[in-house]
BARO-84145 format. One line per 10 residues: number of its first residue (from 1); their letters; for each residue x, y, z of C-alpha. Coordinates in steps of 0.5 Angstrom, whole numbers, plus 500, padded with zeros to 3 digits. Layout:
N
NUM> A> X,Y,Z | ...
% end
This chain:
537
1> XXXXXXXXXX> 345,286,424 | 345,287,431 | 343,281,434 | 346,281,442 | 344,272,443 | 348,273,449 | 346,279,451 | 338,275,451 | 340,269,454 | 343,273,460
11> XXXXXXXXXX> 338,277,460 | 333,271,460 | 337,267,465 | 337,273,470 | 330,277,470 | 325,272,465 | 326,264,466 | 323,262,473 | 329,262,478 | 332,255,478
21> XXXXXXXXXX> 331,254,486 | 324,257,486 | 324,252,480 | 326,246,484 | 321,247,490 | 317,246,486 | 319,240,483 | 320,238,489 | 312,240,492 | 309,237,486
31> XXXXXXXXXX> 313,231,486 | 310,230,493 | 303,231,492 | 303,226,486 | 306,221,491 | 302,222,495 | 295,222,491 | 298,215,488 | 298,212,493 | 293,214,497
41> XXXXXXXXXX> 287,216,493 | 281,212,490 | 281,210,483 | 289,214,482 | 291,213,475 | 296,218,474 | 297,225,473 | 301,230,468 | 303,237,468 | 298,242,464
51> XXXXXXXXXX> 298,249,461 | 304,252,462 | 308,247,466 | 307,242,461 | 309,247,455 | 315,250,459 | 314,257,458 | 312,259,466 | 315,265,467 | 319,269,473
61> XXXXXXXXXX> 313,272,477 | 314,280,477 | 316,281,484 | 320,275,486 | 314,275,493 | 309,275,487 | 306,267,487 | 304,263,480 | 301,257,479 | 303,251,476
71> XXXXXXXXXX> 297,246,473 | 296,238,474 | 291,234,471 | 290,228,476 | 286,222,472 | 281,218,475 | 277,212,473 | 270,214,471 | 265,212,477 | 258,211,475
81> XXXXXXXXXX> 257,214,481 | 260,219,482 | 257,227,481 | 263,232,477 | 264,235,484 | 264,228,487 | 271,228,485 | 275,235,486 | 272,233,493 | 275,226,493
91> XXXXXXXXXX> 281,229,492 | 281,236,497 | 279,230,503 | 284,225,501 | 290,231,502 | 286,234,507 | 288,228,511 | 294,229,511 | 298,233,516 | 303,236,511
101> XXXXXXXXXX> 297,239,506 | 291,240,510 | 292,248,512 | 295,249,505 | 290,245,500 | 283,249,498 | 278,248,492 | 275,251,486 | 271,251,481 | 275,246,477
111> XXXXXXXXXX> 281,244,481 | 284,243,488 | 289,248,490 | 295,246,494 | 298,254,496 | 305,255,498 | 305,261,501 | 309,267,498 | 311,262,493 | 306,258,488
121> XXXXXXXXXX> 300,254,487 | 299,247,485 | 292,247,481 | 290,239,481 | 285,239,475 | 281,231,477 | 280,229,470 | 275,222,467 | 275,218,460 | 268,218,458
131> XXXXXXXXXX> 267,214,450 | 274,215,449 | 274,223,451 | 276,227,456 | 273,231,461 | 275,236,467 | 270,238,472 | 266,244,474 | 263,244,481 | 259,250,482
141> XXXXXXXXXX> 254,247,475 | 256,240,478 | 257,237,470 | 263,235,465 | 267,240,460 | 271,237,455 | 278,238,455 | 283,236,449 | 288,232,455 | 295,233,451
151> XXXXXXXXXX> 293,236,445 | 294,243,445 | 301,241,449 | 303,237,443 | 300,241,437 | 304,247,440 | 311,242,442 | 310,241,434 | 311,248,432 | 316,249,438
161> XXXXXXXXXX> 321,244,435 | 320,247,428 | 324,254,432 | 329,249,435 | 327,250,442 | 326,258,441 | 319,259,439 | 318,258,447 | 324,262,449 | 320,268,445
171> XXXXXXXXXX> 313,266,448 | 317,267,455 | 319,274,453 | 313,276,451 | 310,274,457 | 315,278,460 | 313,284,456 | 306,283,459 | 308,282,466 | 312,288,467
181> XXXXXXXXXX> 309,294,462 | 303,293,463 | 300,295,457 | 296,290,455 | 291,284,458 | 292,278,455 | 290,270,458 | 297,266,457 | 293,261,454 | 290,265,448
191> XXXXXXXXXX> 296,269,447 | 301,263,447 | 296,260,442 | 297,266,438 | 304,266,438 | 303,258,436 | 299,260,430 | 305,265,427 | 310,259,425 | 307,254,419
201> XXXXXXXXXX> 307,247,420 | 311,247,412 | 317,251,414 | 324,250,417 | 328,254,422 | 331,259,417 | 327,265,420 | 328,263,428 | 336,261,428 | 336,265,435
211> XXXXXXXXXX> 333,268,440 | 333,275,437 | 331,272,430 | 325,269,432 | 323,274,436 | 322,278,430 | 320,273,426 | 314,272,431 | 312,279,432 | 312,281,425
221> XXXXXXXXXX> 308,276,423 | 303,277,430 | 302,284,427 | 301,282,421 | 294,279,423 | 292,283,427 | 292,289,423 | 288,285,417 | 284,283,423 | 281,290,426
231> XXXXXXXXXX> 275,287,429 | 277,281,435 | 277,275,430 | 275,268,434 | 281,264,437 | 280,257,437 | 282,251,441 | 287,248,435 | 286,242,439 | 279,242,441
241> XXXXXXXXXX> 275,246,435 | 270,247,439 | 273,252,445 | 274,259,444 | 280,263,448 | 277,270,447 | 271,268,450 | 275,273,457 | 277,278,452 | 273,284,448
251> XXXXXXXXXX> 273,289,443 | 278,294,447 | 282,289,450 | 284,287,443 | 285,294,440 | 289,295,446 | 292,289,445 | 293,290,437 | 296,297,438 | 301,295,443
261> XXXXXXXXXX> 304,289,439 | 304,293,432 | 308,298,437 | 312,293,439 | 314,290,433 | 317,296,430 | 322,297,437 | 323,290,436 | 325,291,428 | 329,297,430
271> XXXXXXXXXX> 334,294,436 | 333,288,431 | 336,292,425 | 340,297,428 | 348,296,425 | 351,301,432 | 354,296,437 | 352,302,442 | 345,304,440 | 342,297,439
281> XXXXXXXXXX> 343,295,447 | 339,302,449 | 334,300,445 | 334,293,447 | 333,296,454 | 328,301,452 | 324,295,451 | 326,291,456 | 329,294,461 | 335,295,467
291> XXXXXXXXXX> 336,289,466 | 339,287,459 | 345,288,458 | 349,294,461 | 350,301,458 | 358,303,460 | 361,310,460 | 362,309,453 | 355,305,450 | 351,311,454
301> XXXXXXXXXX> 351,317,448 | 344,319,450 | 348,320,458 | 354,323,455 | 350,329,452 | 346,331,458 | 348,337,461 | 352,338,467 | 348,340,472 | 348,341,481
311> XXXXXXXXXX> 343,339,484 | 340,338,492 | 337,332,492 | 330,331,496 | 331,326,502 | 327,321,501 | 321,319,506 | 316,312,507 | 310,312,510 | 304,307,509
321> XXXXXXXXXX> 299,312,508 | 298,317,503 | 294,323,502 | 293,326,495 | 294,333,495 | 292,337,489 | 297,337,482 | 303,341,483 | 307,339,477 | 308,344,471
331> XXXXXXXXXX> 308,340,464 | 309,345,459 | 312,343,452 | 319,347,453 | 320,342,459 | 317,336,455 | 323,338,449 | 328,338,455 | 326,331,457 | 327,328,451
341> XXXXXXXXXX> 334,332,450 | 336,329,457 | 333,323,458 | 331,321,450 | 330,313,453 | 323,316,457 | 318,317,453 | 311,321,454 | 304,317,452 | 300,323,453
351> XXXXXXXXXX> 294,318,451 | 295,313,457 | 297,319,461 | 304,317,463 | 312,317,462 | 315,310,462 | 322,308,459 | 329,308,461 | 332,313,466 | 339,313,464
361> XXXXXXXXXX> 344,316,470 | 350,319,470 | 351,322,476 | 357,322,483 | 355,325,490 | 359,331,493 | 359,329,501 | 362,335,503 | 358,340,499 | 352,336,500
371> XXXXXXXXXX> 350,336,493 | 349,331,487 | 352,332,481 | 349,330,475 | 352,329,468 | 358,328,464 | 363,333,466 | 371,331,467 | 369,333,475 | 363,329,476
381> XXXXXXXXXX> 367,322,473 | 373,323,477 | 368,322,483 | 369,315,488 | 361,316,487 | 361,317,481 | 355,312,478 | 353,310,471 | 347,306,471 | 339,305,469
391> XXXXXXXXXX> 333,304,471 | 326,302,467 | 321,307,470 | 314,309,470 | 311,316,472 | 303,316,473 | 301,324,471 | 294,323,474 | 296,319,480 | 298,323,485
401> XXXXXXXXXX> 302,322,492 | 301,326,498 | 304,331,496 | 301,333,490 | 307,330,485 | 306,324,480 | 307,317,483 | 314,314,480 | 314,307,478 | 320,302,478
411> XXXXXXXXXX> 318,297,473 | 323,293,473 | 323,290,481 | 330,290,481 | 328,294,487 | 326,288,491 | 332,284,489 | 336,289,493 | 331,289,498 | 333,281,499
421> XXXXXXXXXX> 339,282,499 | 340,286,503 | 335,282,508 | 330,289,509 | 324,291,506 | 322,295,500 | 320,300,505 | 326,301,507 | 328,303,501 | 323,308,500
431> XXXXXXXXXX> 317,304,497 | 310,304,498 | 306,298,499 | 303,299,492 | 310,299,489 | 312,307,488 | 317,312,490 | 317,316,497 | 320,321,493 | 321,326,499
441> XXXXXXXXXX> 316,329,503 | 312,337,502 | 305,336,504 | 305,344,506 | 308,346,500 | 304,351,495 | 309,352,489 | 309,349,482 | 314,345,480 | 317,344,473
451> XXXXXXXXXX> 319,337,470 | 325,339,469 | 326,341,478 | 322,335,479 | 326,330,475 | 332,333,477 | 332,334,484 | 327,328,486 | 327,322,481 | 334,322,479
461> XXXXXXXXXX> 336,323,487 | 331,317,488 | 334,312,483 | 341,314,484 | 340,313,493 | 338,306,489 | 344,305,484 | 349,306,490 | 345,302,495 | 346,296,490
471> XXXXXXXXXX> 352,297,489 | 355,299,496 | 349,297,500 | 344,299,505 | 350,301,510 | 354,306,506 | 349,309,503 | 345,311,510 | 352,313,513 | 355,317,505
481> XXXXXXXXXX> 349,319,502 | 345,326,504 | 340,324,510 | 333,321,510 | 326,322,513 | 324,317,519 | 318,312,516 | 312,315,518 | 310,320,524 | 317,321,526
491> XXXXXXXXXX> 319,323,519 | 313,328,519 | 316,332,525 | 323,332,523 | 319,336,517 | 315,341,522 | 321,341,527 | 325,343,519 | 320,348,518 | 321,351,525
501> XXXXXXXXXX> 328,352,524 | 326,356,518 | 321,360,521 | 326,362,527 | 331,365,522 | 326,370,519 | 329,370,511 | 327,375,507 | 324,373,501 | 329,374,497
511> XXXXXXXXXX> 335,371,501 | 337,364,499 | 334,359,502 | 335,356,509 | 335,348,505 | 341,350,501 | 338,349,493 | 341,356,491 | 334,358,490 | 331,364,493
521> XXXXXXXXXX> 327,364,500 | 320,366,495 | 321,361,490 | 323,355,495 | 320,353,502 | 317,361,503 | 311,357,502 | 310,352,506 | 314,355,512 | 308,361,510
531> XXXXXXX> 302,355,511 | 306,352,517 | 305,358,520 | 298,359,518 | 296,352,520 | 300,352,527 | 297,359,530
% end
């Protein structure tokens, strides 16, 4: 069996587990504000970390800009006097008096929150014992709610040691699965309790040895219940019966979550069972994405057999605003076969509406000729730009960009890693706020475009500018690669001034077009130039 351990505990170092820096802020922050509310704030007793601070299974947020919460229970003497909302209050006033917290410190319904800005949260949860039970506050019903204290913490660190230690590794990943696919909704309490309840408290460690076995182990035995459960079964509190954890969820969000997760284990068994070296890592990736191990010139079979081909790359453009434009791509089931033969690692979800998975690259750039050069051949490879790499995608076929095209998606926030290092924003990659592609820029064009064009020409380009930037940085990339529009108003005139220059020339619809794509003039820019000139006179 193909298990890759390493490649896990790599994978889960560099990209799942909080960043260990990150990590340390926190410990830092947290140990200051318990600190300072030990030995300033009436009937102190003692704090304790909560939910998935206490269990260890926080996660690295998606964008590393991206702020998570952590949990506290501050203990209190019970005061006969006091209201519930009375002692959230007194916490809130006693940090609010001090200097260091009084502009980051807010309330909520059960807790006072300390927000470090572009970083984390610690929510304080001020917790009484009343006739030997424990009970949070709520301030907006002004009353108790019972809670189990350390009971769920220790019911599920129970099952953890069964796994030596494993069970919350596999916890994190698919928390991570979550997070980064998006393809189902789930709050971490109920799905770790889920996660919990797969491991017998009568059993040893035999099926979870590593991380990967007990992966496995968890998602076959998760499916299990849930496809013996087609309706949303009550999940319960094993530490307090009588709170229930699917009181959030409903029956669509349970049959998407159901259908994902059998989805799921099949991939996992697959990448699990898969006895090739090679094939086990891309289908590792296919699930997990760019940042799983790596694909070499000889573990990319799927790369290998792409068609050589040369294509002009679209020059990327970014701009805050966009403005849809009606659907402009041609989807037919030749061009889907052609998707599936070139890049088998993107997958179409018709009912969702999207193309996601991994999109393999193997292309070198000519700087001379102005054309990059995608697929295998001994030409391509000898190339100095030559680069193999991949990134985990999604495209939205009913979300369109202001050229009428589907949004792209770079799912793995490798992009914003980039970004940081090279000390510039994501826009200056070429990203829209809301985390797509700027592909390039024809708001005037009229033409249909094919998958096959579309990928090609500028998806491909996009993540290829991308690969390279990481690997080079931003400077070569900006002096070596083919030009790029300017952000914003400035780019939209260097289109119309392009545009222009086309119009001047007078091509005839069947000359080859003044971009240089070898397409003739009709079937390329006659359109857009044609509308340019309608819409200017």
């Amino acid at each position: 069996m193909t298990r890759r351990v390493a490649d896990f505990r790599d994978f889960m170092s560099e990209y799942v587990n909080l960043n260990p820096t990150r990590y340390e802020r926190l410990k830092r922050s947290d140990k200051a504000v318990s600190d300072y509310l030990a030995q300033n704030l009436a009937g102190f007793l003692r704090t304790e970390r909560q939910g998935s601070y206490a269990l260890r299974t926080t996660i690295r947020p998606v964008r590393d800009s991206d702020e998570f919460d952590v949990d506290r229970l501050v203990f209190l003497e019970f005061d006969r006097t006091k209201s519930p909302k009375d002692y959230i209050d007194d916490v809130y006033k006693c940090l609010k008096d001090n200097g260091n917290y009084k502009d980051k410190v807010g309330r909520k319904t059960r807790c006072v929150t300390v927000n470090y800005a572009d970083d984390f949260n610690i929510d304080l949860v001020p917790c009484i014992t009343l006739n030997g039970s424990q009970f949070i506050c709520n301030r907006k019903t002004n009353g108790f709610e019972q809670t189990d204290g350390n009971g769920y913490r220790d019911w599920f660190n129970g099952k953890n040691g069964i796994t030596n230690g494993n069970l919350k590794l596999v916890t994190r990943l698919l928390k991570y699965l979550r997070d980064h696919k998006k393809t189902f909704t789930a709050p971490s309490i109920l799905l770790t309790t889920l996660i919990g309840h797969t491991v017998h408290d009568w059993e040893d460690d035999a099926e979870f040895k590593t991380i990967p076995d007990a992966l496995l182990t968890v998602i076959t035995r998760l499916d299990e219940f849930l496809q013996a459960h087609p309706k949303m079964p009550e999940i319960w509190n094993p530490a307090l019966p009588s709170e229930t954890f699917t009181r959030h969820w409903d029956q669509d969000k349970y049959e998407r979550f159901r259908d994902m997760i059998s989805s799921y284990a099949k991939r996992i068994q697959e990448a699990y069972s898969e006895e090739d070296e090679e094939a086990s890592v891309r289908k590792w990736r296919e699930l997990f994405g760019d940042g799983f191990s790596s694909l070499t010139a000889t573990t990319s079979h799927s790369a290998a057999k792409m068609t050589p081909r040369i294509v002009t790359p679209s020059r990327p453009y970014a701009a805050v605003d966009t403005r849809p434009a009606r659907g402009r791509l041609s989807l037919s089931q030749s061009e889907l076969e052609w998707l599936g033969s070139e890049f088998p690692g993107l997958q179409l979800d018709s009912e969702a509406g999207v193309i996601e998975g991994e999109l393999e690259l193997r292309a070198a750039y000519d700087i001379e000729a102005g054309k990059l050069r995608i697929g295998s051949d001994d030409a391509t490879a000898s190339m100095e730009s030559f680069l193999i790499d991949s990134f985990s995608i999604k495209i939205e076929l009913d979300s369109l960009d202001q050229n009428g095209w589907p949004k792209v998606f770079e799912v793995g926030a490798r992009h914003e890693r980039i970004a940081e290092r090279e000390r510039i924003d994501s826009i200056d990659l070429h990203f829209y706020p809301d985390g797509s592609c700027c592909l390039g820029l024809q708001p005037l064009a009229d033409r249909r475009t094919t998958l096959q064009e579309f990928v090609d020409e500028m998806v491909v380009p996009f993540f290829y500018r991308l690969s390279y930037t990481g690997h080079h940085g931003v400077k070569a990339a900006r002096q070596l690669l083919w030009d790029e529009y300017a952000h914003g108003e400035e780019g939209l005139q260097q289109y119309v001034s392009a545009l222009s220059e086309m119009a001047r020339q007078g091509l005839g619809r069947n000359d080859p077009c003044a971009c240089g794509s070898g397409r003739k003039y009709k079937r390329c820019h006659l359109g857009e130039v044609e509308r340019f000139k309608h819409n200017r006179g």
